[in-house]
C-alpha positions as CSV (number, residue, x, y, z in Angstrom):
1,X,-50.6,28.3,58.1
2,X,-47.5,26.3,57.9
3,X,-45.2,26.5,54.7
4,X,-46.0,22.5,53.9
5,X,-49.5,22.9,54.8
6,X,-49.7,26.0,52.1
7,X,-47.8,24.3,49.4
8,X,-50.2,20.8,50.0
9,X,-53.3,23.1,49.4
10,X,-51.8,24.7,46.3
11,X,-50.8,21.4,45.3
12,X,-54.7,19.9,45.6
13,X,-56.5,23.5,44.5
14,X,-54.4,23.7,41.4
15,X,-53.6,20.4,40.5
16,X,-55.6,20.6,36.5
17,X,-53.5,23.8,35.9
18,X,-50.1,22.3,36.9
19,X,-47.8,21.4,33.9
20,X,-46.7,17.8,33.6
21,X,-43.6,18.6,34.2
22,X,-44.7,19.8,37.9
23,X,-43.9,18.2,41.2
24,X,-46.2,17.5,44.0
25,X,-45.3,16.0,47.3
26,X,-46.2,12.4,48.2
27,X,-49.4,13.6,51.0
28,X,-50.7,15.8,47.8
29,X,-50.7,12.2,45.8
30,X,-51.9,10.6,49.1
31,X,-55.0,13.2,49.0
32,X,-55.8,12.5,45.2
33,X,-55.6,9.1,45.3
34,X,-57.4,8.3,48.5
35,X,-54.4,6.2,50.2
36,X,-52.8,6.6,52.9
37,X,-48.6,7.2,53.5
38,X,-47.8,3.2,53.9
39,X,-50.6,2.2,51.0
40,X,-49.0,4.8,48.3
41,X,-45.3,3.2,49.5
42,X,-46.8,-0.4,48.7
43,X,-48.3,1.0,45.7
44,X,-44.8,2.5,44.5
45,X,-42.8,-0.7,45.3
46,X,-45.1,-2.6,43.4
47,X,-45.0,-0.5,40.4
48,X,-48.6,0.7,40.6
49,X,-47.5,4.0,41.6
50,X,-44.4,6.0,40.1
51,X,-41.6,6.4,42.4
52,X,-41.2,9.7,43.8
53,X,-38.3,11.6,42.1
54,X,-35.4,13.8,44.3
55,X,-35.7,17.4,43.6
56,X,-32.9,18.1,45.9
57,X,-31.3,16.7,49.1
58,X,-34.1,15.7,51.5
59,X,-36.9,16.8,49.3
60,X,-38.7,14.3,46.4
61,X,-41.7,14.7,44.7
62,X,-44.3,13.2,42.5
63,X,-44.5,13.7,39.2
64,X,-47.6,15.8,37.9
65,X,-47.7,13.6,34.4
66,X,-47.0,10.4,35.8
67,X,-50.0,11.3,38.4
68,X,-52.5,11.5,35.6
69,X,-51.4,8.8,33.8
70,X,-52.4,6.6,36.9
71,X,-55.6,8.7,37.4
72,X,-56.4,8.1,34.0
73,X,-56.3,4.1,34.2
74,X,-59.9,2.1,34.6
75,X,-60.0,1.4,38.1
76,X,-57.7,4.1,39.6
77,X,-58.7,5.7,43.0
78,X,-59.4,9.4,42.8
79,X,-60.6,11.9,44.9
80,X,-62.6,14.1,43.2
81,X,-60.6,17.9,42.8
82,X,-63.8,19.6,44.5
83,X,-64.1,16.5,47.1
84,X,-60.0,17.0,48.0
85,X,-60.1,20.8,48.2
């Protein structure tokens, strides 16, 4: 299995685990939310989404807080953990 491929799983099997203070990349958000790559780019330009933060050059992630805090808002899209794994 690829290296991205591996780190998306992780990302998806252990998401209730991960600290907020954790990063997961923008198809693991993708995944949870149920959008696809151009809808969670809308979503962040609008402000309905967090913007993706840059962990180092050429790599940005999501943060695992702000993540929940969207989940947690009535009306939110969410793929179930069991569903997305």
């Amino acid at each position: 299995m690829k290296r991205k491929q591996q780190g998306l799983l992780n990302a998806l099997e252990h998401f209730d685990a991960l600290p907020d203070s954790a990063y997961i990349p923008g198809v693991a958000v993708d995944v949870l939310m149920g959008y696809s790559r151009w809808t969670r780019i809308r979503q962040v330009k609008n402000g309905a989404l967090c913007a993706p933060e840059q962990l180092s050059p050429g790599v940005q992630g999501f943060n695992v807080g702000k993540i929940r805090k969207v989940l947690a808002q009535p009306g939110a899209r969410a793929v179930s953990g069991k569903a997305a794994a």
